[in-house]
N, CA, C and O atoms as CSV, one atom per row, in Angstrom:
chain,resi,resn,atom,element,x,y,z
A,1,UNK,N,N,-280.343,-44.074,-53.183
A,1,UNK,CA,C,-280.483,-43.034,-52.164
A,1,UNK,C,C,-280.717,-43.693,-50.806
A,1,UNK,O,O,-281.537,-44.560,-50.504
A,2,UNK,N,N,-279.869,-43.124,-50.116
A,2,UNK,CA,C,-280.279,-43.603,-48.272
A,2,UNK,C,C,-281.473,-43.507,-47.906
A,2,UNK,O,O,-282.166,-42.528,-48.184
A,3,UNK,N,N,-281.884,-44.518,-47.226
A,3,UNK,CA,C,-283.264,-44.560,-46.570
A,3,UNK,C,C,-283.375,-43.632,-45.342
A,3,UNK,O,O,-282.485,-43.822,-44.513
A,4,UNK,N,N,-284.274,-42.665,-45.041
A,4,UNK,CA,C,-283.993,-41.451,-44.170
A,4,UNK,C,C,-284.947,-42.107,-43.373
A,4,UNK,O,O,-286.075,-42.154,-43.864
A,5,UNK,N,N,-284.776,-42.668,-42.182
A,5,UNK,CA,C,-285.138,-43.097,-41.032
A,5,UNK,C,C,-286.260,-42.394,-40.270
A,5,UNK,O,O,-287.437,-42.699,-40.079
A,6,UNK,N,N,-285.380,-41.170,-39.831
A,6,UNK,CA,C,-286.616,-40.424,-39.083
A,6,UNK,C,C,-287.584,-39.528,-39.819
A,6,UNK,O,O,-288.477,-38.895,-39.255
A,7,UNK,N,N,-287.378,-39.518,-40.948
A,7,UNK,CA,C,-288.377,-38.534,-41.780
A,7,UNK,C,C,-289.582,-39.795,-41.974
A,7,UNK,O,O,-290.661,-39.496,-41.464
A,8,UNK,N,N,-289.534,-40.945,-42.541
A,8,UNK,CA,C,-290.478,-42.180,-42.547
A,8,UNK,C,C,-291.240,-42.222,-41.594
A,8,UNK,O,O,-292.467,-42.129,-41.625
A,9,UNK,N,N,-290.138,-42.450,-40.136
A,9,UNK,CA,C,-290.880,-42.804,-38.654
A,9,UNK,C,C,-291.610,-41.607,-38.712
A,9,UNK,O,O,-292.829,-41.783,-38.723
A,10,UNK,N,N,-291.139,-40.171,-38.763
A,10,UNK,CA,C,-292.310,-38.510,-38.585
A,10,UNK,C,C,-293.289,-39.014,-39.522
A,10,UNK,O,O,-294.466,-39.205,-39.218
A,11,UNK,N,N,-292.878,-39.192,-40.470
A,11,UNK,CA,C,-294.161,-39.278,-41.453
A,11,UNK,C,C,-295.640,-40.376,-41.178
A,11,UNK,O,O,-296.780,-40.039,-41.499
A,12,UNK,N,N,-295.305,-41.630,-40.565
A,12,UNK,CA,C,-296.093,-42.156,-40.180
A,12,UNK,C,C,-296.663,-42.336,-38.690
A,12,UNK,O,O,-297.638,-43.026,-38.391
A,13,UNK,N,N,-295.596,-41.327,-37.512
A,13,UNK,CA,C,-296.467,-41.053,-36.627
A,13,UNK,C,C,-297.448,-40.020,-37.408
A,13,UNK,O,O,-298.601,-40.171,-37.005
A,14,UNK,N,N,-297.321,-38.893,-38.527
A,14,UNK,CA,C,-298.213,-37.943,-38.407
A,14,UNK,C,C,-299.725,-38.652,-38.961
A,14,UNK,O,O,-300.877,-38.226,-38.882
A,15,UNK,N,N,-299.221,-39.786,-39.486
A,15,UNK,CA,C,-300.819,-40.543,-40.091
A,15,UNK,C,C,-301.204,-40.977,-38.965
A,15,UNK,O,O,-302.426,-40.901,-38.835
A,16,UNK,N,N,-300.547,-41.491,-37.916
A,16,UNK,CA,C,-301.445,-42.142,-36.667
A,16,UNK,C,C,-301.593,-40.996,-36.327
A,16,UNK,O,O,-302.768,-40.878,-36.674
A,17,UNK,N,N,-301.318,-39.990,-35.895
A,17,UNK,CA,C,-301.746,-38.912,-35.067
A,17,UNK,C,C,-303.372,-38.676,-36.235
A,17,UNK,O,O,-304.370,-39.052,-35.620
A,18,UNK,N,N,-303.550,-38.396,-37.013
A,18,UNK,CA,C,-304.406,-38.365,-37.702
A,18,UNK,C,C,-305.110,-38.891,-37.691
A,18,UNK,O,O,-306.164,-38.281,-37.513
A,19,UNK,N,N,-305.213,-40.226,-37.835
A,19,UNK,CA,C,-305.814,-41.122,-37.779
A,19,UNK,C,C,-306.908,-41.517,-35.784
A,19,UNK,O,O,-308.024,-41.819,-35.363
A,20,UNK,N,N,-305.814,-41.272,-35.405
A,20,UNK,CA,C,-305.865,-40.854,-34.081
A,20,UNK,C,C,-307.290,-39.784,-33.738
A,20,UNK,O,O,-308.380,-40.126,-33.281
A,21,UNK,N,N,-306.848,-38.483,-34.119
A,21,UNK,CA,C,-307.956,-37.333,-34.341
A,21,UNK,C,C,-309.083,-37.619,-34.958
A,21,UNK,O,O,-309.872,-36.718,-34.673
A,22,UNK,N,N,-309.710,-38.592,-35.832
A,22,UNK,CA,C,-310.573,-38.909,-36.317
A,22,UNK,C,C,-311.188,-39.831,-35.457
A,22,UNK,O,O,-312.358,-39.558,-35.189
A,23,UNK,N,N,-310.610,-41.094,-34.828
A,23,UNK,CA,C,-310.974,-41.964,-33.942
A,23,UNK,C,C,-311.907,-41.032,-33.139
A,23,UNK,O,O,-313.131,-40.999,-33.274
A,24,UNK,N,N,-311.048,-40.139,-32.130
A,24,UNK,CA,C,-311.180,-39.541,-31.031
A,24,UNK,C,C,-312.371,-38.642,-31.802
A,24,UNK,O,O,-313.261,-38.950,-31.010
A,25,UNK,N,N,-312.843,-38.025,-32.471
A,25,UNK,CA,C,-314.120,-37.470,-33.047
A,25,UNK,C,C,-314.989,-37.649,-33.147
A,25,UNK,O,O,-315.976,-37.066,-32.698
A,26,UNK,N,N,-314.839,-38.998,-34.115
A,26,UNK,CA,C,-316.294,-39.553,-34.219
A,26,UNK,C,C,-316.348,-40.765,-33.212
A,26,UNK,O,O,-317.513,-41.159,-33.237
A,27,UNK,N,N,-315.774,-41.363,-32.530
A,27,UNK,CA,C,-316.156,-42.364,-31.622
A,27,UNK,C,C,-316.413,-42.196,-30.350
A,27,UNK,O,O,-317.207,-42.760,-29.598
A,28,UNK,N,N,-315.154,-40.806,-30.090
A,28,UNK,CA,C,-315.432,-40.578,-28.517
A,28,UNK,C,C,-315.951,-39.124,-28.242
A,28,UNK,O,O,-315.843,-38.560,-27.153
A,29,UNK,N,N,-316.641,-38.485,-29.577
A,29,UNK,CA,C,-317.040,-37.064,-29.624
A,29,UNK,C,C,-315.882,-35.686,-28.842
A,29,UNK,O,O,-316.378,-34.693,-28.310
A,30,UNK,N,N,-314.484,-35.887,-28.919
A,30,UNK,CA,C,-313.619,-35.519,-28.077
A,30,UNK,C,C,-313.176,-34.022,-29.073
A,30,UNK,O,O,-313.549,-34.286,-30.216
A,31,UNK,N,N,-312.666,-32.887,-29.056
A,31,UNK,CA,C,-312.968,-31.785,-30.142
A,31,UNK,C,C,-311.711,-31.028,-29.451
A,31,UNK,O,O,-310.994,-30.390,-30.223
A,32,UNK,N,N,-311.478,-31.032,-28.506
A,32,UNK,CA,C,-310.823,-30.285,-27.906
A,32,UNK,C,C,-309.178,-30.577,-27.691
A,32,UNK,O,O,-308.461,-29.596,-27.885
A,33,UNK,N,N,-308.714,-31.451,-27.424
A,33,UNK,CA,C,-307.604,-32.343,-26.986
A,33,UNK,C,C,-307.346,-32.696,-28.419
A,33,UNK,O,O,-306.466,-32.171,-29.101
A,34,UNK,N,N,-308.219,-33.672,-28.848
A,34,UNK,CA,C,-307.568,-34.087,-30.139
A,34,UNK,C,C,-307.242,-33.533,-31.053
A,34,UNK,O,O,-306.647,-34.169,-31.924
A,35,UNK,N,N,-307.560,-31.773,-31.273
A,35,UNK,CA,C,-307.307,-30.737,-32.065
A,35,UNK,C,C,-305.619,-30.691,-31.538
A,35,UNK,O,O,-304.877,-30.587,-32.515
A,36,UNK,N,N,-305.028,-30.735,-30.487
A,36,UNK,CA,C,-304.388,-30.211,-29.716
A,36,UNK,C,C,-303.369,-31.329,-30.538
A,36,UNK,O,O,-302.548,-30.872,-31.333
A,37,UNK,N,N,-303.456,-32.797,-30.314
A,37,UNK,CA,C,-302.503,-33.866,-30.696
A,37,UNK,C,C,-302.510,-33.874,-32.013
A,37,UNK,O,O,-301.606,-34.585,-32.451
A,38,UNK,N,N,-303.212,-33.334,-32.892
A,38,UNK,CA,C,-303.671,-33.298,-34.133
A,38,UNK,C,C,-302.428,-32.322,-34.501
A,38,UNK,O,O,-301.499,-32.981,-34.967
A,39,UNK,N,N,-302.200,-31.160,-34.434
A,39,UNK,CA,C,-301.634,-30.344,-34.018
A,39,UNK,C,C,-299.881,-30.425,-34.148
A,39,UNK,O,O,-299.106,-30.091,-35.044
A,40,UNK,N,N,-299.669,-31.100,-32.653
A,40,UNK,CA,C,-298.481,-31.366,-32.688
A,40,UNK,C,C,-298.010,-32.820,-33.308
A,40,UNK,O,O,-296.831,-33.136,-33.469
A,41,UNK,N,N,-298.945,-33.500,-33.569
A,41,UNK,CA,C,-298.324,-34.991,-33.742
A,41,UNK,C,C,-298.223,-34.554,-35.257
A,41,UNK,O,O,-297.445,-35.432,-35.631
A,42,UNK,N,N,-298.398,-34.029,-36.039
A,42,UNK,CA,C,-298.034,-33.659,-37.588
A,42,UNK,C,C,-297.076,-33.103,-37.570
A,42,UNK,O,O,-296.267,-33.374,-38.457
A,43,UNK,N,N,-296.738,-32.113,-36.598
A,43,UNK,CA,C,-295.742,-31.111,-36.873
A,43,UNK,C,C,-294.964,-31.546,-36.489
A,43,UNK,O,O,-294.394,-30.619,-35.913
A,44,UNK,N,N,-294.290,-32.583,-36.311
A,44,UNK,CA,C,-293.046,-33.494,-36.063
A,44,UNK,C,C,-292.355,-33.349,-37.284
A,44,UNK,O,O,-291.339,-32.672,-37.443
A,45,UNK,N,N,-293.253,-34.352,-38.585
A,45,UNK,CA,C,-292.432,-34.957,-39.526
A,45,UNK,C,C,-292.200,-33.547,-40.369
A,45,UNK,O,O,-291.207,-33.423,-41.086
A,46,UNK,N,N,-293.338,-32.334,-40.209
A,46,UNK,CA,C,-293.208,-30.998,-40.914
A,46,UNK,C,C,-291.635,-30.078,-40.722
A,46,UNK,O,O,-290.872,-29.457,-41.463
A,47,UNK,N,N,-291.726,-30.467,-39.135
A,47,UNK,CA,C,-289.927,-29.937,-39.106
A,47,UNK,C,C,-289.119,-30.587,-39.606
A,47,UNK,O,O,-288.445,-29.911,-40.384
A,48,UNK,N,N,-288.681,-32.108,-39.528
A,48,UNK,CA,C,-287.995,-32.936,-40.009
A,48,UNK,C,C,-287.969,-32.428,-41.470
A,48,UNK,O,O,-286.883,-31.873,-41.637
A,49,UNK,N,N,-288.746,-32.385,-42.643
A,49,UNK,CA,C,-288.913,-31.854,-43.119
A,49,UNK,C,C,-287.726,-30.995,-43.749
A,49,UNK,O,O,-286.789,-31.330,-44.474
A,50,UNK,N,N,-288.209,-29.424,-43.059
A,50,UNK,CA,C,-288.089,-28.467,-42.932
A,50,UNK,C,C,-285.992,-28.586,-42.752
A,50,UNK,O,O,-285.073,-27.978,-43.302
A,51,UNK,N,N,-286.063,-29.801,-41.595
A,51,UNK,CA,C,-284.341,-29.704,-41.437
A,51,UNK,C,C,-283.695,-30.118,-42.611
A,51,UNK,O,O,-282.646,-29.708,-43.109
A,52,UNK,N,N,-284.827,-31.391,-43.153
A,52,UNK,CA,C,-283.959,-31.921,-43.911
A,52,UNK,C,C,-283.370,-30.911,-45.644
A,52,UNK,O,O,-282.630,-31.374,-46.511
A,53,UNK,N,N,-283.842,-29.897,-45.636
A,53,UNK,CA,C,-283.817,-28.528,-46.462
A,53,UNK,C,C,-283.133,-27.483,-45.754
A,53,UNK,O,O,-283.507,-26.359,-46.089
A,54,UNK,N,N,-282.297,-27.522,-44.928
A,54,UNK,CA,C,-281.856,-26.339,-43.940
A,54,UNK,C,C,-281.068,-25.655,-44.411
A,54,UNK,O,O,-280.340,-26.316,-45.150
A,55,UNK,N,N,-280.698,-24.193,-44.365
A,55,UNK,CA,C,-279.486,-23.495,-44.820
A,55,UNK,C,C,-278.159,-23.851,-44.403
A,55,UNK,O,O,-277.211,-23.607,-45.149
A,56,UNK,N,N,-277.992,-24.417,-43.260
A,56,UNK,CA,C,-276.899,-24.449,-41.976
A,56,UNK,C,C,-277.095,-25.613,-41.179
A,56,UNK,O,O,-278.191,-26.128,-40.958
A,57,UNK,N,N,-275.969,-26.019,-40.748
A,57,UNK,CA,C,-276.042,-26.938,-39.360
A,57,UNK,C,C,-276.187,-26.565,-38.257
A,57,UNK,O,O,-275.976,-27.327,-37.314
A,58,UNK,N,N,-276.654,-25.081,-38.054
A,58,UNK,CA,C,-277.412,-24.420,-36.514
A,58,UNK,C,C,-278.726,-24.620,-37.044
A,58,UNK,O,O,-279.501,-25.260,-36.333
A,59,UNK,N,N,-279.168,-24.166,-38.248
A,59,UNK,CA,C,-280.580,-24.174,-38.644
A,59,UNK,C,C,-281.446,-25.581,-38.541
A,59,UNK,O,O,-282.562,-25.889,-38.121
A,60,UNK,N,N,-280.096,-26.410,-39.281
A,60,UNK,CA,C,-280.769,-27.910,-38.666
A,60,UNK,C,C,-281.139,-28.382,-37.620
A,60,UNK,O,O,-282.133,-29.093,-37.463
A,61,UNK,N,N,-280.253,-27.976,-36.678
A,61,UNK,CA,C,-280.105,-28.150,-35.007
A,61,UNK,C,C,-281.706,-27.417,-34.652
A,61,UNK,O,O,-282.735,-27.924,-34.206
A,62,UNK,N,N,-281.444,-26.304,-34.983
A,62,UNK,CA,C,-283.210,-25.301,-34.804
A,62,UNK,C,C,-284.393,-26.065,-35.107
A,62,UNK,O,O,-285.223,-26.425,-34.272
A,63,UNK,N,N,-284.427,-26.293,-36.349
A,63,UNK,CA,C,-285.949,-27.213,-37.114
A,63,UNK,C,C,-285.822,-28.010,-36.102
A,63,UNK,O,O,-286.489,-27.777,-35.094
A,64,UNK,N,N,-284.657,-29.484,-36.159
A,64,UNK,CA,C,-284.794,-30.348,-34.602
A,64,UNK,C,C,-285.130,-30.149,-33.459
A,64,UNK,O,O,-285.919,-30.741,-32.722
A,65,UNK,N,N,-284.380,-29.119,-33.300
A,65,UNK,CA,C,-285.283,-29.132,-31.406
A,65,UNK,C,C,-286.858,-28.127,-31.598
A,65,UNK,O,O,-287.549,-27.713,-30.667
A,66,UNK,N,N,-287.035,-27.988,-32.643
A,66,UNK,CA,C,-288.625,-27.727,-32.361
A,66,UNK,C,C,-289.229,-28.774,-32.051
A,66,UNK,O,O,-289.790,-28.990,-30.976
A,67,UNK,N,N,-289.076,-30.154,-33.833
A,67,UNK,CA,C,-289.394,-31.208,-33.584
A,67,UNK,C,C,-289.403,-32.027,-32.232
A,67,UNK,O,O,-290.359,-32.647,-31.767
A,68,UNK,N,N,-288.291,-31.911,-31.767
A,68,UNK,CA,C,-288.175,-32.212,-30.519
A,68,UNK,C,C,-289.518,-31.894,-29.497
A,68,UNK,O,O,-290.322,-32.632,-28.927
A,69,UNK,N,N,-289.347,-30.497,-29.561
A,69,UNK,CA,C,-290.697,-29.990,-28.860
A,69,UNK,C,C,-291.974,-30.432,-28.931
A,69,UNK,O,O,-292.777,-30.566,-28.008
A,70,UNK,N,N,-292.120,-30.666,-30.168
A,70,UNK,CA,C,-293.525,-31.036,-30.749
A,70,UNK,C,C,-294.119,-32.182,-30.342
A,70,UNK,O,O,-295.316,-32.450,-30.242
A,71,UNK,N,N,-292.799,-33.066,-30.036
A,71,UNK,CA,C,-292.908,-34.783,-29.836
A,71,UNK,C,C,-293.335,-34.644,-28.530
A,71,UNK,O,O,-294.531,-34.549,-28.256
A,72,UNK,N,N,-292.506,-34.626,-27.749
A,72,UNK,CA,C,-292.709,-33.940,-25.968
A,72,UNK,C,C,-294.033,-33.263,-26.301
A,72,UNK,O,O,-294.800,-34.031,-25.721
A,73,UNK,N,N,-294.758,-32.387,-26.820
A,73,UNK,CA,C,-295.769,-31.536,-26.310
A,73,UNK,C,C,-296.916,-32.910,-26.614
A,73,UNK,O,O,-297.732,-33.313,-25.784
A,74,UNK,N,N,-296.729,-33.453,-27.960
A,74,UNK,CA,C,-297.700,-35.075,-28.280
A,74,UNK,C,C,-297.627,-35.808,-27.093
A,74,UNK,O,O,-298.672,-35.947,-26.458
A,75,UNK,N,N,-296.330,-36.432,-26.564
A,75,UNK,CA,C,-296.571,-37.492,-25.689
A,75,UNK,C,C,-297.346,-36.622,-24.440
A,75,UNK,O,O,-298.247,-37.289,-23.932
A,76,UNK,N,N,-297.179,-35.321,-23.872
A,76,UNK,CA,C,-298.325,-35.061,-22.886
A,76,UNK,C,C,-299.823,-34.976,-23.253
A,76,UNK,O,O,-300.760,-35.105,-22.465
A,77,UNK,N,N,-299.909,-34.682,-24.884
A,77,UNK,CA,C,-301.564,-35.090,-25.129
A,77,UNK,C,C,-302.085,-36.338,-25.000
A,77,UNK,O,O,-303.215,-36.588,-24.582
A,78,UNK,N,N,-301.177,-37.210,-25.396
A,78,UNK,CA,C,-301.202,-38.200,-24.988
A,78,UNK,C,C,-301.781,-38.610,-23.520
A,78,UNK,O,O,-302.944,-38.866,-23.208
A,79,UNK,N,N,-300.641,-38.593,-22.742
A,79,UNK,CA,C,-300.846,-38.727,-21.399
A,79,UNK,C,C,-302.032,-38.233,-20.931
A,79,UNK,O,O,-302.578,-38.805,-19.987
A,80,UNK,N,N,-302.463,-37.384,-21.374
A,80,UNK,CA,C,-303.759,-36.733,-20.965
A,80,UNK,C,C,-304.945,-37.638,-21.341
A,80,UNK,O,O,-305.868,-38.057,-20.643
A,81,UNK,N,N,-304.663,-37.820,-22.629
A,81,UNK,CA,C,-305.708,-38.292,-23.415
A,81,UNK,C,C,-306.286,-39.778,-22.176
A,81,UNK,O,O,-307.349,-39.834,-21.557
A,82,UNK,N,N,-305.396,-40.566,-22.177
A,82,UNK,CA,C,-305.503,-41.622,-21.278
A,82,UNK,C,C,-306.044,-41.315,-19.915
A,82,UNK,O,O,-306.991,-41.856,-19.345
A,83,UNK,N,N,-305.232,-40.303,-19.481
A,83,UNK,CA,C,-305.519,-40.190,-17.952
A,83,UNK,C,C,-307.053,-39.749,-17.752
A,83,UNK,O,O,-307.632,-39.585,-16.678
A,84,UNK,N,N,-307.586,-39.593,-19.096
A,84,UNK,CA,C,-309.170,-38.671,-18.986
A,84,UNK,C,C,-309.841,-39.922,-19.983
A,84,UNK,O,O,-310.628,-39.806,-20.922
A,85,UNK,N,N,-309.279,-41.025,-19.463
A,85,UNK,CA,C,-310.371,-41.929,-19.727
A,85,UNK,C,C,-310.650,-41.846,-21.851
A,85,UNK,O,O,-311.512,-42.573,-22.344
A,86,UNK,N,N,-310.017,-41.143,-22.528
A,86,UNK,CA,C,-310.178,-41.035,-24.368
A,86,UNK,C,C,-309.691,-42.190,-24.840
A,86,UNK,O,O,-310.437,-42.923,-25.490
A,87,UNK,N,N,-308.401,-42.535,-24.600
A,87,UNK,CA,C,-307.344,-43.816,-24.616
A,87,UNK,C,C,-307.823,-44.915,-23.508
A,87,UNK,O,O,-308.311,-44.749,-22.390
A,88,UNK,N,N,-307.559,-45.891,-24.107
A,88,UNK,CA,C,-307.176,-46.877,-22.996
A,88,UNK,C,C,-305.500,-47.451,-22.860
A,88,UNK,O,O,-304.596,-47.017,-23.574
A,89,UNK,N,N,-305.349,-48.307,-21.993
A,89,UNK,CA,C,-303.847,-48.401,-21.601
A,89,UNK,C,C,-303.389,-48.783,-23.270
A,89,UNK,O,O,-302.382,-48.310,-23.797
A,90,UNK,N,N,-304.197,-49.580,-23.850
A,90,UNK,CA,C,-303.197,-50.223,-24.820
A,90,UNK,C,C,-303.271,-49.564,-26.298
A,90,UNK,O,O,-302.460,-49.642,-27.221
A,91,UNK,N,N,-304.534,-48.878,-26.215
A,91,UNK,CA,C,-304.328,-47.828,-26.866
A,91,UNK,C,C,-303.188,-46.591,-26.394
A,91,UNK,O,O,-302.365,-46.269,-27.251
A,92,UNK,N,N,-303.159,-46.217,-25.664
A,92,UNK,CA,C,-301.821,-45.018,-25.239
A,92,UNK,C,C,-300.686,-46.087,-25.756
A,92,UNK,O,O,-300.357,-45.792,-26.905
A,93,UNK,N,N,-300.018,-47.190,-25.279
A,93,UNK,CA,C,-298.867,-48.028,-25.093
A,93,UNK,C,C,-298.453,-47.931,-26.334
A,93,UNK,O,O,-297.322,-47.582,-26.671
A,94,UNK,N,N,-299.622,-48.326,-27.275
A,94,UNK,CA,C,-299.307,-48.477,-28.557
A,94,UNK,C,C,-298.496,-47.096,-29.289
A,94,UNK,O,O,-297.359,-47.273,-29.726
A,95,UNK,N,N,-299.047,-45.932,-29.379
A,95,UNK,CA,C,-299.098,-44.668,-30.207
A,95,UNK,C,C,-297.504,-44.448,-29.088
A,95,UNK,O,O,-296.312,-44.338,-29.375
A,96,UNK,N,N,-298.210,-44.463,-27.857
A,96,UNK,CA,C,-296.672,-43.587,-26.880
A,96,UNK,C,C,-295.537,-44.490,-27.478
A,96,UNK,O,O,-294.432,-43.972,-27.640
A,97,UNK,N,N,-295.696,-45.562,-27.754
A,97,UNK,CA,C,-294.228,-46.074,-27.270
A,97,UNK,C,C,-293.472,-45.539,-29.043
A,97,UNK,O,O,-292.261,-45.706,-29.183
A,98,UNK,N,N,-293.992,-45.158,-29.800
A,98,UNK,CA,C,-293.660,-44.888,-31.425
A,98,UNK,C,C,-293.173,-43.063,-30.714
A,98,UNK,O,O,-292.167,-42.436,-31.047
A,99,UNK,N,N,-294.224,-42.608,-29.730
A,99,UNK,CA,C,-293.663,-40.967,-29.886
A,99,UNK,C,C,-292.596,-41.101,-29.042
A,99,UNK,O,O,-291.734,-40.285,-29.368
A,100,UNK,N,N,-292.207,-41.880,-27.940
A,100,UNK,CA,C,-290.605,-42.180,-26.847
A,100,UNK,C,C,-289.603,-42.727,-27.462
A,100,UNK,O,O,-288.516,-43.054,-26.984
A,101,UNK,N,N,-290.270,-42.899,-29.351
A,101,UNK,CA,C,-288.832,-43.918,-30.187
A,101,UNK,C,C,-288.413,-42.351,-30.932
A,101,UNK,O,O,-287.260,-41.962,-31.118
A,102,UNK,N,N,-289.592,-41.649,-31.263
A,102,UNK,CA,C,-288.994,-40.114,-32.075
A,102,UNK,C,C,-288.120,-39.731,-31.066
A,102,UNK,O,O,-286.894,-39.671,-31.158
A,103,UNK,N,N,-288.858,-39.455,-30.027
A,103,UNK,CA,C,-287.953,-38.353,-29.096
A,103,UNK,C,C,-286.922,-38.778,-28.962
A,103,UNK,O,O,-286.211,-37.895,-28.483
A,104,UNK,N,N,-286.286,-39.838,-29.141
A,104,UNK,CA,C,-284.739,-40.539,-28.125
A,104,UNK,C,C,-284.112,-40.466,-29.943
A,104,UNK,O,O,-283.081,-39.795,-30.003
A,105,UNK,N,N,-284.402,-40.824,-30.822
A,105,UNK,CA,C,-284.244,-40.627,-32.270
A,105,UNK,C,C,-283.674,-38.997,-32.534
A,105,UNK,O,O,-282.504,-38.688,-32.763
A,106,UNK,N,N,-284.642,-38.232,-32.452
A,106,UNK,CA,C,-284.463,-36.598,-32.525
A,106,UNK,C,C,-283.855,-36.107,-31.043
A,106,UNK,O,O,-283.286,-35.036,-30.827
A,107,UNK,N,N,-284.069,-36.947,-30.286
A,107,UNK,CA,C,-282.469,-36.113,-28.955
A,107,UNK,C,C,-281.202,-36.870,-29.850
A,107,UNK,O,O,-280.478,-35.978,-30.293
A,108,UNK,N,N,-280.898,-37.711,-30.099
A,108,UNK,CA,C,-279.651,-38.375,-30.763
A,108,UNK,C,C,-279.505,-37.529,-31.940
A,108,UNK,O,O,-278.361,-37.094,-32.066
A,109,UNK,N,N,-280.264,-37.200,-32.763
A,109,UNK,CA,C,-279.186,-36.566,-33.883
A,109,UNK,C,C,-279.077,-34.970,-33.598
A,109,UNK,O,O,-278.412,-34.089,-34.142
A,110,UNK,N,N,-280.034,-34.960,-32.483
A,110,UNK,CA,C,-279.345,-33.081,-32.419
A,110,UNK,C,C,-278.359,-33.344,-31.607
A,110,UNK,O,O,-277.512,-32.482,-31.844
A,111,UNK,N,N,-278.034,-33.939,-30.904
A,111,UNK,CA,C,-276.632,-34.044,-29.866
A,111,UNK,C,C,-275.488,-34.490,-30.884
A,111,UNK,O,O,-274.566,-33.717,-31.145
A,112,UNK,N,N,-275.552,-35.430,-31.303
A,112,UNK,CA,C,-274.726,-35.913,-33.153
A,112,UNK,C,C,-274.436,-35.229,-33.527
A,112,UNK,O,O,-273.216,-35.114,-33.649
A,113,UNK,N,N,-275.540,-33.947,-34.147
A,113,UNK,CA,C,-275.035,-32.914,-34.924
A,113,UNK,C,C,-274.138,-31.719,-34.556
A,113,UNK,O,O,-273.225,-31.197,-35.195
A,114,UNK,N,N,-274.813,-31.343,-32.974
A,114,UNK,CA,C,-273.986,-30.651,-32.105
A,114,UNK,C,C,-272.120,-30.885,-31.738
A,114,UNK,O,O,-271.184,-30.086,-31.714
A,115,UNK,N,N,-272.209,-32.238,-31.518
A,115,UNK,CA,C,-270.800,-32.556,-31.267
A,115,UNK,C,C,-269.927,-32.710,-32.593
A,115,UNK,O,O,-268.745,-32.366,-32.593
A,116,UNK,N,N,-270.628,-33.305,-33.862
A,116,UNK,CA,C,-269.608,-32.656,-35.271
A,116,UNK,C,C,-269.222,-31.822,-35.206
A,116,UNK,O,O,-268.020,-31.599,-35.353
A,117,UNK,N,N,-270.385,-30.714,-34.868
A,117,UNK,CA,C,-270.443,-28.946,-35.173
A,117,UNK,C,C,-269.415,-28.575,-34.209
A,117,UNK,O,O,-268.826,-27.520,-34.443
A,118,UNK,N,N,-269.050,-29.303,-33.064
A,118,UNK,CA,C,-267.686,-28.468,-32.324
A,118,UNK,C,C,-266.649,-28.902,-32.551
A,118,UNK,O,O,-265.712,-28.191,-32.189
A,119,UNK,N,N,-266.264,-30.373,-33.309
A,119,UNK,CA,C,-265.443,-31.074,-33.410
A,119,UNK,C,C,-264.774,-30.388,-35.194
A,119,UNK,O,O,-263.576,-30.412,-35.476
A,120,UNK,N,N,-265.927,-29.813,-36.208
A,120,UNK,CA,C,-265.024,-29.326,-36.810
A,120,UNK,C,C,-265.031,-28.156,-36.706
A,120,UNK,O,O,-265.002,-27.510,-37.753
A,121,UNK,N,N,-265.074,-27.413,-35.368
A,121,UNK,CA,C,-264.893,-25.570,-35.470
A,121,UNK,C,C,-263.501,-25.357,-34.846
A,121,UNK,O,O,-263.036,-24.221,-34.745
């Protein structure tokens, strides 16, 4: 069986995001924000998921650009997280640069899937 790339990469940002939320709890007493990244940084690999079970190749396209969403809504908790002093630089560098590899990952196969989808209609 093919090794499914971005379901692995979702799956183990959602343990750092996790892992992440626990840091940010008990070390930096933070409850609010990290609920927030907690949140979306799981629900990445949950759509992936979700596509990889889809009825349709619009439905797939759908689950994806949520995922999509989800990633984008993480990297601004992110950004936050840092800019308010929770993160430090190399803490953010580290986690961001894994959520800017989903997003460019999940913009590529919904555009992929999109241009099949007109190429065989």
């Amino acid at each position: 069986m093919k090794e499914n790339i971005i379901k692995n990469k979702s799956f183990n940002f959602a343990i750092r995001s996790v892992k992440l939320y626990q840091y940010l709890q008990a070390e930096k007493k933070e409850y609010v924000l990290s609920k927030q990244l907690l949140r979306s940084g799981t629900s990445v690999g949950a759509m992936v998921r979700e596509a990889e079970h889809s009825e349709s190749k619009m439905d797939f396209i759908h689950k994806m650009a949520i995922a999509q969403k989800e990633i984008s809504e993480t990297i601004y908790w992110l950004e936050l997280l840092k800019s308010t002093d929770y993160l430090s630089g190399e803490q953010f560098e580290s986690i961001n640069a894994d959520a800017v590899e989903l997003i460019k990952m999940i913009t590529s196969i919904i555009k992929s899937t999109k241009s099949n989808l007109t190429i065989n209609n």
